[in-house]
ROPALUM-835083 format. One line per 5 residues: their letters; for each residue x, y, z of N, C-alpha, C, O. Coordinates in nm, 2 decimals, padded with zeros to 4 digits. Atoms other than C-alpha are relative to their C-alpha. Layout:
BEGIN
A> X,Y,Z,X,Y,Z,X,Y,Z,X,Y,Z ~ ...
//
This chain:
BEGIN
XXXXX> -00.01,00.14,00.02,-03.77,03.44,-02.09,00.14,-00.05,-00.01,00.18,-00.15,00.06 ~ -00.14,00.03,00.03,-03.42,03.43,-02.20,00.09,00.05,00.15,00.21,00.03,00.17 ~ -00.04,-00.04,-00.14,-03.34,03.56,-01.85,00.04,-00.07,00.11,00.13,-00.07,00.18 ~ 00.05,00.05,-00.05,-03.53,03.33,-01.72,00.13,-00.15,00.01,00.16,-00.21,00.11 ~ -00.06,00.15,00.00,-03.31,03.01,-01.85,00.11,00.01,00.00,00.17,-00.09,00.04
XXXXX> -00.15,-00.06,-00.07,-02.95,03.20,-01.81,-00.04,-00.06,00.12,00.00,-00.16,00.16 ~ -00.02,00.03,-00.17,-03.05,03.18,-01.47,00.01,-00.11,00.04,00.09,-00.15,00.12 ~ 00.04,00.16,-00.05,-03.18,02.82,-01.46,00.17,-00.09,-00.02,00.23,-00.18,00.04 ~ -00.11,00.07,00.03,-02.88,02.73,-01.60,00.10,00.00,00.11,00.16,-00.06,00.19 ~ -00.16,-00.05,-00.13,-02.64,02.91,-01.41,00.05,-00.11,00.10,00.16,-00.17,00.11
XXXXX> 00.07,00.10,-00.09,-02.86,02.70,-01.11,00.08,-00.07,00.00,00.16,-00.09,00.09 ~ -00.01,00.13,00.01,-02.78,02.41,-01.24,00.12,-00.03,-00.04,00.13,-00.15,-00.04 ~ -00.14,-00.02,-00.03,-02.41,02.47,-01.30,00.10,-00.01,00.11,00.20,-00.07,00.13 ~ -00.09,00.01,-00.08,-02.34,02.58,-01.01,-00.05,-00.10,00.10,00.02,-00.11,00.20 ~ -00.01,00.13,-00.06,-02.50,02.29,-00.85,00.06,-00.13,00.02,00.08,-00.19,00.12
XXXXX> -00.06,00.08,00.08,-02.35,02.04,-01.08,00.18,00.00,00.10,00.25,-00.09,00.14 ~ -00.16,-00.03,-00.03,-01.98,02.24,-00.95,-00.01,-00.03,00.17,00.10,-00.05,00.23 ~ -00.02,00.01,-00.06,-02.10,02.19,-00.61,00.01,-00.14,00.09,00.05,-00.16,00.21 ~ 00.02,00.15,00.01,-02.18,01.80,-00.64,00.21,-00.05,-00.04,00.25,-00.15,00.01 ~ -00.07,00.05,00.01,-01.83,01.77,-00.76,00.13,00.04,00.05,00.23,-00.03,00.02
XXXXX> -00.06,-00.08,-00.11,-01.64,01.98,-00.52,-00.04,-00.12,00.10,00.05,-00.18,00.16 ~ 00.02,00.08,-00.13,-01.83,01.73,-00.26,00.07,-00.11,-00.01,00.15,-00.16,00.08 ~ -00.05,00.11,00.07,-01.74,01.45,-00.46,00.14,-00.03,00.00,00.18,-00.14,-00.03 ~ -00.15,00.01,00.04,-01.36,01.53,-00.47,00.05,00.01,00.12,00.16,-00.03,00.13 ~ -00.04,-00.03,-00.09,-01.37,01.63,-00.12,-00.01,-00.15,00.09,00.05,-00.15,00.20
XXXXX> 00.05,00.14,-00.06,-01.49,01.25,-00.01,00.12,-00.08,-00.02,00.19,-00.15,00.06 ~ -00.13,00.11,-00.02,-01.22,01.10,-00.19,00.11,00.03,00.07,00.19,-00.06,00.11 ~ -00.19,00.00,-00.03,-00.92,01.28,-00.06,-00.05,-00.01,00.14,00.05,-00.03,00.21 ~ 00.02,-00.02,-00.12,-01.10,01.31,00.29,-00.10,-00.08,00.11,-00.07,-00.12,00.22 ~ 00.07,00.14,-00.06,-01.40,01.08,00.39,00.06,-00.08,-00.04,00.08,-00.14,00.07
XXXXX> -00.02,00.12,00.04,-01.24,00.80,00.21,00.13,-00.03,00.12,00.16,-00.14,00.16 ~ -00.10,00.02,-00.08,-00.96,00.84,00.45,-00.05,-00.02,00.19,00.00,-00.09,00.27 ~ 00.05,00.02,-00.10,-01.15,00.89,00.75,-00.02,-00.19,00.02,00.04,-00.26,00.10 ~ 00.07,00.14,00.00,-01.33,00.53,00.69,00.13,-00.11,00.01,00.15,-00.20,00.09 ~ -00.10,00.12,00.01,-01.02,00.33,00.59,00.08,00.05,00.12,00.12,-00.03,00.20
XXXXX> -00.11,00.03,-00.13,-00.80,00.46,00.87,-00.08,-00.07,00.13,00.00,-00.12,00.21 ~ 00.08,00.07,-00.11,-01.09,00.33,01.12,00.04,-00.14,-00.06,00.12,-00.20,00.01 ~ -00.01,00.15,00.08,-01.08,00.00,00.87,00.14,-00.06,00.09,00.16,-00.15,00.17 ~ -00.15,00.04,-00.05,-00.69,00.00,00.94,00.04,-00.01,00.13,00.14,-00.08,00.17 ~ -00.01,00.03,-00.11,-00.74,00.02,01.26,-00.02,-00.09,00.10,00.05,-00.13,00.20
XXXXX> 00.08,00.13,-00.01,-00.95,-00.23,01.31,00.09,-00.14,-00.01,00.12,-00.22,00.08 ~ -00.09,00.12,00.01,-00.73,-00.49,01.12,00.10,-00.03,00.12,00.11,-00.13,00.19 ~ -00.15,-00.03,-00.07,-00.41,-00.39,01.31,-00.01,-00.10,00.17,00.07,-00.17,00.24 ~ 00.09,00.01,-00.14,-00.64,-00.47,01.64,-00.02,-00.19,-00.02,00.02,-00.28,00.06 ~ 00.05,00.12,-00.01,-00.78,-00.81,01.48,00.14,-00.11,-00.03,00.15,-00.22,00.01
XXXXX> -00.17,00.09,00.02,-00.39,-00.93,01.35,00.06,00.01,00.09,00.12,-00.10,00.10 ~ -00.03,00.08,-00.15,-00.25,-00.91,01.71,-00.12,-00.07,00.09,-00.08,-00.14,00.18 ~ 00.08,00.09,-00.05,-00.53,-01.07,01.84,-00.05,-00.15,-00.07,-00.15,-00.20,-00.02 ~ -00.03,00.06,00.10,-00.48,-01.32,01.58,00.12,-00.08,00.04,00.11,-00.20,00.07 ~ -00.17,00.02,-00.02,-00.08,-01.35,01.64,-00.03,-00.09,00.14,00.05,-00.18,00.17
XXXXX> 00.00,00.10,-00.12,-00.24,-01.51,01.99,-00.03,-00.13,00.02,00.00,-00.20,00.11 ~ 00.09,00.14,00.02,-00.44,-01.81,01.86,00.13,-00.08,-00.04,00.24,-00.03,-00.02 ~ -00.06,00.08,00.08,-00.25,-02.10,01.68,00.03,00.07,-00.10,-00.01,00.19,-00.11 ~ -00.02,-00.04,00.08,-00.12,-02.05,01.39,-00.13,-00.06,-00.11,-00.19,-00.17,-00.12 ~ 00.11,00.08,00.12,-00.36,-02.08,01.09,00.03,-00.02,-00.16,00.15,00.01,-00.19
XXXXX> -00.03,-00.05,00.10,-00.39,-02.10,00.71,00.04,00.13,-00.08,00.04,00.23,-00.02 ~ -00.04,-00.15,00.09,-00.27,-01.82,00.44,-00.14,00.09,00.08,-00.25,00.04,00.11 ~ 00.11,-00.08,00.00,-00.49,-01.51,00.55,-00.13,00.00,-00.15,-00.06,00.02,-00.25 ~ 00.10,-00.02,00.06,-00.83,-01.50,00.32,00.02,00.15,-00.06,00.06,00.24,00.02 ~ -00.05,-00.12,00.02,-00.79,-01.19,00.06,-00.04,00.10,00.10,-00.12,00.06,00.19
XXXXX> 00.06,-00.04,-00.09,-00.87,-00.93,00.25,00.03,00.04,00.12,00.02,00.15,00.18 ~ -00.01,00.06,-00.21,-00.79,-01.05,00.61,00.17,00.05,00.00,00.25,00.05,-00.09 ~ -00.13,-00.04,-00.04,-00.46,-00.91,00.77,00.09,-00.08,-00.01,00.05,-00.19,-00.01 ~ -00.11,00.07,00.02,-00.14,-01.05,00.73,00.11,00.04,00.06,00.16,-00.03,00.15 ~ -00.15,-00.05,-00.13,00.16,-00.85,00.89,-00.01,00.15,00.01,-00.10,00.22,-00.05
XXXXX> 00.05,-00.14,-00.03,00.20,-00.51,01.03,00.16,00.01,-00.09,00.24,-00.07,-00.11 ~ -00.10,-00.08,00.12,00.45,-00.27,00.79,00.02,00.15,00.12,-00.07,00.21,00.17 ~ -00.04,-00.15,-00.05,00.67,00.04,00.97,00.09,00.00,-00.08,00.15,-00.09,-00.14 ~ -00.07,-00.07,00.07,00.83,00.27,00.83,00.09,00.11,00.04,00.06,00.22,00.01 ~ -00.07,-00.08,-00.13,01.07,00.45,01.06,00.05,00.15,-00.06,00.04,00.26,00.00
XXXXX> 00.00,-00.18,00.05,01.16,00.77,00.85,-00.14,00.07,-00.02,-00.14,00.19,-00.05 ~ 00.09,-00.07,00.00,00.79,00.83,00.86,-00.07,00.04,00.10,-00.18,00.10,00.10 ~ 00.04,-00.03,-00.14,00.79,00.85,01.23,-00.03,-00.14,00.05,-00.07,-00.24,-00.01 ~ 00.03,00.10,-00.06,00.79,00.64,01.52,-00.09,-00.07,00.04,-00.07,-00.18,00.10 ~ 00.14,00.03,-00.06,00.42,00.61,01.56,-00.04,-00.08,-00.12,-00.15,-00.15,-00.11
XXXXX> 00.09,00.01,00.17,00.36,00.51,01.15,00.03,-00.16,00.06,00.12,-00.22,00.11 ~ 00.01,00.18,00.02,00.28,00.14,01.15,-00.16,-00.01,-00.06,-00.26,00.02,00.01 ~ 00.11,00.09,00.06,00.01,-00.03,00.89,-00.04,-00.12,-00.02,00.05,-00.20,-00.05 ~ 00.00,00.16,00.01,-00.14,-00.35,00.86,00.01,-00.01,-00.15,00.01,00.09,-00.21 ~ -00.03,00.05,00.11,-00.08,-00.52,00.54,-00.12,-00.10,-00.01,-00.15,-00.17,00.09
XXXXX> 00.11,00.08,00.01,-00.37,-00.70,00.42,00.07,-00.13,-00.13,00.19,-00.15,-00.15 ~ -00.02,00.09,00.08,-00.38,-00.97,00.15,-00.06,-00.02,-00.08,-00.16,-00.10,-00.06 ~ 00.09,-00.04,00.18,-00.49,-00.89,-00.24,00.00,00.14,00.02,-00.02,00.20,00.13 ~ -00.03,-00.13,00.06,-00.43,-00.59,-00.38,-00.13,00.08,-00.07,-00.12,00.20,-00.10 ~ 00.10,-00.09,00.04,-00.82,-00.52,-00.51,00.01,00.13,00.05,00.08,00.19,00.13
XXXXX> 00.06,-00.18,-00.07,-00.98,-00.17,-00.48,-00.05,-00.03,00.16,-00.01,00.05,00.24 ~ 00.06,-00.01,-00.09,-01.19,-00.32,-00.17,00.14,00.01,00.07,00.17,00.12,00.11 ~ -00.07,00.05,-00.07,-00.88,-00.48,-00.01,00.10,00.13,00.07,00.11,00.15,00.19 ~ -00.05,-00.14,-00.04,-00.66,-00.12,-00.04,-00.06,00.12,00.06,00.01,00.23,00.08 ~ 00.08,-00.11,-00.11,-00.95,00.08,00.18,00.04,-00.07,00.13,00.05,00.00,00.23
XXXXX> -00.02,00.03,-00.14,-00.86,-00.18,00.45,00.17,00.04,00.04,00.20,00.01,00.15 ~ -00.15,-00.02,-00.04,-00.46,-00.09,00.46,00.10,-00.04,-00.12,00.04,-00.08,-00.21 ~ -00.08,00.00,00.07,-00.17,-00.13,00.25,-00.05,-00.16,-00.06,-00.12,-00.23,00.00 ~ 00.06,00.13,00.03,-00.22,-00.47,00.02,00.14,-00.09,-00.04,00.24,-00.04,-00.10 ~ -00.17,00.15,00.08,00.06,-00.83,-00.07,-00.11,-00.03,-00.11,-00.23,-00.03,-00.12
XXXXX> 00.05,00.04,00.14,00.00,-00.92,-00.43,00.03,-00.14,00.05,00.13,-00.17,00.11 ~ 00.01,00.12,-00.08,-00.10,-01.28,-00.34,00.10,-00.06,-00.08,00.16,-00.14,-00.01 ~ -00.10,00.12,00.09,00.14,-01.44,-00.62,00.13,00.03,00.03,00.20,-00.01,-00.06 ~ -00.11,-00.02,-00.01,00.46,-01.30,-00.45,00.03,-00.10,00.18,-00.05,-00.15,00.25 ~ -00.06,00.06,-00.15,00.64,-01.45,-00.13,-00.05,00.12,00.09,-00.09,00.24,00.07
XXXXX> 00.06,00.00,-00.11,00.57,-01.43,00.23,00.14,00.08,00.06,00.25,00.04,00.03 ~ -00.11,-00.08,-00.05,00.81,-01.15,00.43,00.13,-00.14,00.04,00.09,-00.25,00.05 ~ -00.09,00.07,-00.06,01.13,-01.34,00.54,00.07,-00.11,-00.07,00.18,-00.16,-00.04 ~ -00.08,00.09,00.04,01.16,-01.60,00.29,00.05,00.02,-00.14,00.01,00.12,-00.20 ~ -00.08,00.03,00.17,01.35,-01.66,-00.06,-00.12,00.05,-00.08,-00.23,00.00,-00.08
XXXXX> 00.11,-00.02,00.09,01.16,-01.46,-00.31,-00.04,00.16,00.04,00.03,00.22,00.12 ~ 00.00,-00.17,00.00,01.00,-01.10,-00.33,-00.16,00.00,00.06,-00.26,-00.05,00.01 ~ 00.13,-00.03,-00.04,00.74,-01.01,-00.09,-00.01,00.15,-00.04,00.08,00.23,-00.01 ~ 00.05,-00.11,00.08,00.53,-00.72,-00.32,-00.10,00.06,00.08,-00.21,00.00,00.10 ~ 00.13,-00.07,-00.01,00.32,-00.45,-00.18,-00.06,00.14,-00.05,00.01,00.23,-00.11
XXXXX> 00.04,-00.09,00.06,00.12,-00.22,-00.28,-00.08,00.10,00.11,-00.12,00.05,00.22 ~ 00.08,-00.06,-00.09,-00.05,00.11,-00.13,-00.01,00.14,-00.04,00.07,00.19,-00.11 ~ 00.06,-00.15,00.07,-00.26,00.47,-00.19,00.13,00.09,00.05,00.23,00.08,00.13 ~ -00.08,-00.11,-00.03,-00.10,00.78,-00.22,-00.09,00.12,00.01,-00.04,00.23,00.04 ~ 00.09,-00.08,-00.01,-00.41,00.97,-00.21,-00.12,-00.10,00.01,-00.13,-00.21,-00.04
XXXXX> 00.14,00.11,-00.02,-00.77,00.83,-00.08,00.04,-00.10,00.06,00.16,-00.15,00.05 ~ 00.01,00.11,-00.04,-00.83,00.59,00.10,00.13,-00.03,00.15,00.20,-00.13,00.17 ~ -00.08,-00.03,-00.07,-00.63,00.71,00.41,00.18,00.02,-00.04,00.28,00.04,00.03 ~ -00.14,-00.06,00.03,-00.32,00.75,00.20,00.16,-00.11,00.09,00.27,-00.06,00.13 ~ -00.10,00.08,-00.05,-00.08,00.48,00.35,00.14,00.08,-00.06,00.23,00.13,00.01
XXXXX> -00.16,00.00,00.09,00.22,00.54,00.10,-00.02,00.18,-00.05,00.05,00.21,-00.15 ~ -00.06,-00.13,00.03,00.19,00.94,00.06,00.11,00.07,-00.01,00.14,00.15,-00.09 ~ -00.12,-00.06,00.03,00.53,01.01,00.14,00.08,-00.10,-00.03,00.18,-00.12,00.04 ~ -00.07,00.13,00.02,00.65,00.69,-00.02,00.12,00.07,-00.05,00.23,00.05,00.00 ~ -00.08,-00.05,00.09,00.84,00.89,-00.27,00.08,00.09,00.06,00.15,00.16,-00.02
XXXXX> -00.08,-00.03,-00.08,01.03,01.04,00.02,00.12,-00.06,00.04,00.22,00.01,00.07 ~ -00.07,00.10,-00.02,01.21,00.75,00.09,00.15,00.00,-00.06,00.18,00.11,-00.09 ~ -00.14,00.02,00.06,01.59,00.66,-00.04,00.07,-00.12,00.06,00.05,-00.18,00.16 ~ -00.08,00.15,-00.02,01.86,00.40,-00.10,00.04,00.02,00.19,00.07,00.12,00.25 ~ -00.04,00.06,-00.14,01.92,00.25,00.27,-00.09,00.02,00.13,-00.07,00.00,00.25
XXXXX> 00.15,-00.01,-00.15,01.57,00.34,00.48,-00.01,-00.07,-00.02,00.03,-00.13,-00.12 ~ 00.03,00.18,-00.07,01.47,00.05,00.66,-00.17,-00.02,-00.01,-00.25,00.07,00.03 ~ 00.12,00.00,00.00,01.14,-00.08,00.61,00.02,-00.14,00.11,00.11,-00.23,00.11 ~ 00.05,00.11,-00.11,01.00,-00.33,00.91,-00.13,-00.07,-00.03,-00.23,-00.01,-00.03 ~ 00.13,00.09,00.04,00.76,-00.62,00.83,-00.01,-00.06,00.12,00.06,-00.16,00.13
XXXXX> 00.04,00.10,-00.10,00.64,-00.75,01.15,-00.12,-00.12,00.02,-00.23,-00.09,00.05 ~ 00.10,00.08,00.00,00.47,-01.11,01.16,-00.02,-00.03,00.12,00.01,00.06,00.21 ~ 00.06,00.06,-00.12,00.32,-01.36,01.43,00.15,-00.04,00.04,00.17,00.02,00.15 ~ -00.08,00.03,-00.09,00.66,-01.51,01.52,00.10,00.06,-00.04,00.20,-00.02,-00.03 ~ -00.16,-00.05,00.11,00.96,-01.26,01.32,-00.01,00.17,-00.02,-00.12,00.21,-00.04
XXXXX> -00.04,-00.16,00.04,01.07,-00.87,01.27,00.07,-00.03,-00.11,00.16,-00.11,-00.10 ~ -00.11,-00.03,00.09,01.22,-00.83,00.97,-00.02,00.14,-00.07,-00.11,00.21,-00.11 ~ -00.01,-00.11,00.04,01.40,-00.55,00.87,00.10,-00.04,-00.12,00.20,-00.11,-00.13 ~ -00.01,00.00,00.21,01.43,-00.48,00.45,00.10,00.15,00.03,00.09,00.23,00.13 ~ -00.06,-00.15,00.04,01.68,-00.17,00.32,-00.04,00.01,-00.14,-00.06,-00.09,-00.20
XXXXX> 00.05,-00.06,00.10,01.58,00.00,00.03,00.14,00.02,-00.06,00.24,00.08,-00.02 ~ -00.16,-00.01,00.11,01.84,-00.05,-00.27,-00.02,00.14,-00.05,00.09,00.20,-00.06 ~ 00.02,-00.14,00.05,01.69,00.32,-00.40,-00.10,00.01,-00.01,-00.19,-00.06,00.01 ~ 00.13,-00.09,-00.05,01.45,00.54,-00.41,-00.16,00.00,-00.12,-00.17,00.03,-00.24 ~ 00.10,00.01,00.12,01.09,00.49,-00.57,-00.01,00.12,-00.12,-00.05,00.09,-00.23
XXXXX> 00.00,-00.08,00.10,01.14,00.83,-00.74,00.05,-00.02,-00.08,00.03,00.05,-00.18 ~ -00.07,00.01,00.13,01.39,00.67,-00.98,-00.05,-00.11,-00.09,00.03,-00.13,-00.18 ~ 00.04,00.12,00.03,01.20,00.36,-01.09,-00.15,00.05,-00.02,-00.22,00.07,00.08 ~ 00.17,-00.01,00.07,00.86,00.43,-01.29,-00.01,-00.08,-00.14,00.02,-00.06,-00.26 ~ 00.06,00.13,00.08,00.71,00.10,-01.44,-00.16,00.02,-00.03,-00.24,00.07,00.05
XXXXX> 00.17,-00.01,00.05,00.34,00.09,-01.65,-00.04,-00.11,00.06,00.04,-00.20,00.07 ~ 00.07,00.10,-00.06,00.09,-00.14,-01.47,00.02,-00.09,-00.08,00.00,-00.20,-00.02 ~ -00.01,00.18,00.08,00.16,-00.41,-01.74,00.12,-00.05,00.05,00.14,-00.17,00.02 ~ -00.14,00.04,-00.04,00.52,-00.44,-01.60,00.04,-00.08,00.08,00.13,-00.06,00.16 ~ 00.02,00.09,-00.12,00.47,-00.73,-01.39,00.11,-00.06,00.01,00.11,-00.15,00.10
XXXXX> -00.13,00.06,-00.04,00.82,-00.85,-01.40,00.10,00.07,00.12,00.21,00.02,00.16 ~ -00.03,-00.02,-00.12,00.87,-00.64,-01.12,-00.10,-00.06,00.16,-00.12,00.00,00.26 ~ 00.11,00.09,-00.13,00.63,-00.90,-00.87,00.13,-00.11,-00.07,00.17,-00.12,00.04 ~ -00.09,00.09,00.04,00.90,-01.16,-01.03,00.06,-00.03,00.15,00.08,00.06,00.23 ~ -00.11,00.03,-00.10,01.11,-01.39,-00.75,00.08,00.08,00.03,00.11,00.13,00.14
XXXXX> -00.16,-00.06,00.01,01.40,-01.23,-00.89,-00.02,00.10,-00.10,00.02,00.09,-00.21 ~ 00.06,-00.04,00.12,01.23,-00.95,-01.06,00.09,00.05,-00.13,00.19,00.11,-00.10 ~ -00.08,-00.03,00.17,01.35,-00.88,-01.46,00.04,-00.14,-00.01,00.05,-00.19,-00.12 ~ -00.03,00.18,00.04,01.44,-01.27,-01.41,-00.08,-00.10,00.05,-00.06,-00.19,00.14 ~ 00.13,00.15,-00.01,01.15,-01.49,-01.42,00.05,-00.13,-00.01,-00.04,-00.21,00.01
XXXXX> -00.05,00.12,00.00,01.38,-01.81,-01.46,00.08,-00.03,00.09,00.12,-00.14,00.13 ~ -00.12,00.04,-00.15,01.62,-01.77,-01.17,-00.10,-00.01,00.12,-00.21,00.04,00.15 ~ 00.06,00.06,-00.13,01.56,-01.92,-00.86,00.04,00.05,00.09,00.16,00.05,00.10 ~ -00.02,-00.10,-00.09,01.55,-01.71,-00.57,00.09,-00.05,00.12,00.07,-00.17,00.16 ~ -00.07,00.03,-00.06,01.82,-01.71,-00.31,-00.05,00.08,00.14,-00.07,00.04,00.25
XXXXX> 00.01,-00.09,-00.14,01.76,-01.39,-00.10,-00.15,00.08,00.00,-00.20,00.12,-00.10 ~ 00.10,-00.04,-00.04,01.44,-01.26,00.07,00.01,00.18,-00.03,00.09,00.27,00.01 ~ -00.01,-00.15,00.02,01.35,-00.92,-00.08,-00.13,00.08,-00.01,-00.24,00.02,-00.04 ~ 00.14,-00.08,00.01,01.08,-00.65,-00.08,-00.01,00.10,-00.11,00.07,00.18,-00.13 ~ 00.07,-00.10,00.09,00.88,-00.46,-00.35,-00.08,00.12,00.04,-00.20,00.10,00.03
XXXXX> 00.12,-00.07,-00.01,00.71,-00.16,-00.28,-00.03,00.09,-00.12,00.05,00.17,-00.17 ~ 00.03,-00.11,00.07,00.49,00.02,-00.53,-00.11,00.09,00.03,-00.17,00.06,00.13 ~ 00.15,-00.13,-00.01,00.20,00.34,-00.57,00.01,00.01,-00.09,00.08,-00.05,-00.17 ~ 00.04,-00.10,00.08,00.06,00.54,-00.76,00.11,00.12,-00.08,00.09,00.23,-00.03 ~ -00.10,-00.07,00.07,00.35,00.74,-00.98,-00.03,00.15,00.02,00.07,00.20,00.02
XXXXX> 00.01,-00.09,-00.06,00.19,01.08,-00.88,-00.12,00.03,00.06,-00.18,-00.05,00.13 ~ 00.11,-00.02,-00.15,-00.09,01.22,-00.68,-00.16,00.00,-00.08,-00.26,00.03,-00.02 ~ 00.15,-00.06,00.05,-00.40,01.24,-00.94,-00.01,-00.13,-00.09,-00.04,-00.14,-00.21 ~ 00.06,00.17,00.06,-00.44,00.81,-00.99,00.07,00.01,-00.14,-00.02,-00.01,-00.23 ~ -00.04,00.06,00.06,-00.18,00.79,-01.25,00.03,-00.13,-00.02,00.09,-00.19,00.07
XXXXX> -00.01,00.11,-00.03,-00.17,00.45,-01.42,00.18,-00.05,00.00,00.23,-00.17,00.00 ~ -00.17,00.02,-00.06,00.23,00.48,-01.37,00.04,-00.09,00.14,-00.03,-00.05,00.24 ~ -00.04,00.00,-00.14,00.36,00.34,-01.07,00.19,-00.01,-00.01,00.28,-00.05,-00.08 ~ -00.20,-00.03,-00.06,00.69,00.42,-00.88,00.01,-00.10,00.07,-00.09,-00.15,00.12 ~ -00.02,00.11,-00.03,00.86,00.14,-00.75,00.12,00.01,00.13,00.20,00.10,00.15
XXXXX> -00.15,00.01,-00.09,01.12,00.04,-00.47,00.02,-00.11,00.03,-00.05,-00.18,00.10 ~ 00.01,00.18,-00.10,01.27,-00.30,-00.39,00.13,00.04,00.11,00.20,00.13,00.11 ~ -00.07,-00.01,-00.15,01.47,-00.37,-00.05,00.03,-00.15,-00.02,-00.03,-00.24,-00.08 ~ -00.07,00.15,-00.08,01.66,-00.67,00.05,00.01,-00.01,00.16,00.06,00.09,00.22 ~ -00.01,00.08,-00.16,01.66,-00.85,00.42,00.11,00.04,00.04,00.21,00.06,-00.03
XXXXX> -00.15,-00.06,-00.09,01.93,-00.72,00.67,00.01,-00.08,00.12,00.11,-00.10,00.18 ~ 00.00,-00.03,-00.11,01.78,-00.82,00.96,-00.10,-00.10,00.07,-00.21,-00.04,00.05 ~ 00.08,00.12,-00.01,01.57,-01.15,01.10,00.00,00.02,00.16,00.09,-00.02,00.23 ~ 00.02,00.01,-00.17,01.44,-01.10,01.48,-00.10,-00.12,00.03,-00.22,-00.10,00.02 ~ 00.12,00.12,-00.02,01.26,-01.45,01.58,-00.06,00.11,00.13,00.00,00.21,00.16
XX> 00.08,-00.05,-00.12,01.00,-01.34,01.88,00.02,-00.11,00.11,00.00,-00.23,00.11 ~ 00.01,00.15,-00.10,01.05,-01.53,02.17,-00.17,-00.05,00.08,-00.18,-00.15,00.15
//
């Protein structure tokens, strides 16, 4: 009898170990599968977009500009969506809606995975002072330089004075167009995040 329920157990252990094995294997691997089709998708529906008129702010969600990143190869380019939820970051990197628009006065903020969810910003923390990040909208290239590197800048999620105009100065009135990027502070959903801001170098209208 006592043989009997060692065993059952065992069973049911190592079932339990192989539900959570599946389970861990989804996030770091189906979930990436899905969202890079998602990302794909956008990328496809925001130049076909860029051809209509121009319209209102994007709906959260809905695409907004495409994001390269040239030290992570010449092929990397993401769309940027718009809101930062959990849904919004399976479709591609996310703009925290209460920050500015790439190009103008003020700090355009984004956010993106470093694990799951196809991993946008994995080698964010690769980065350093003077890589160029590229925001491409409907009618503008702009190219941001990176004042330093997200590995030296780790703020707690309440730290919201880095989404600031002028961030640490919530009363000054913004002069120069600048960029935020944050993640995840290391690989296992710490609520840390590493940070990097960039300033404008570089304004290409589209003809």
């Amino acid at each position: 009898m006592a043989r009997g329920v060692v065993r059952g157990v065992g069973i049911v252990a190592l079932l339990a170990g192989l539900g959570l094995l599946g389970w861990v294997g989804w996030q770091y691997f189906g979930t990436g599968i899905t969202s890079n089709q998602k990302m794909g998708e956008a990328e496809s529906a925001l130049r076909e977009q860029w051809k209509a008129p121009a319209t209102a702010k994007p709906s959260t969600g809905a695409p907004l500009v495409l994001l390269r990143i040239p030290k992570f190869g010449k092929d990397w380019e993401k769309p940027v969506v718009e809101g930062v939820g959990k849904d919004d970051l399976t479709r591609g990197i996310g703009h925290y809606p209460q920050t500015q628009l790439p190009g103008r006065p003020g700090n355009f903020a984004i956010a993106g995975h470093r694990v799951t969810h196809g991993s946008p910003f994995r080698k964010l923390l690769e980065l350093s002072k003077g890589d160029q990040v590229i925001v491409e909208t409907a009618d503008a290239v702009y190219t941001y330089e990176l004042d330093g590197s997200p590995r030296d800048l780790t703020v707690k999620p309440t730290d919201n004075w880095v989404l600031d105009p002028v961030p640490g100065k919530p009363r000054e009135t913004p002069t120069k167009s600048i960029i935020t990027l944050t993640t995840c502070q290391d690989l296992f959903h710490s609520p840390d995040r590493s940070i990097a801001f960039g300033h404008l170098v570089k304004a290409d209208k589209k003809s």
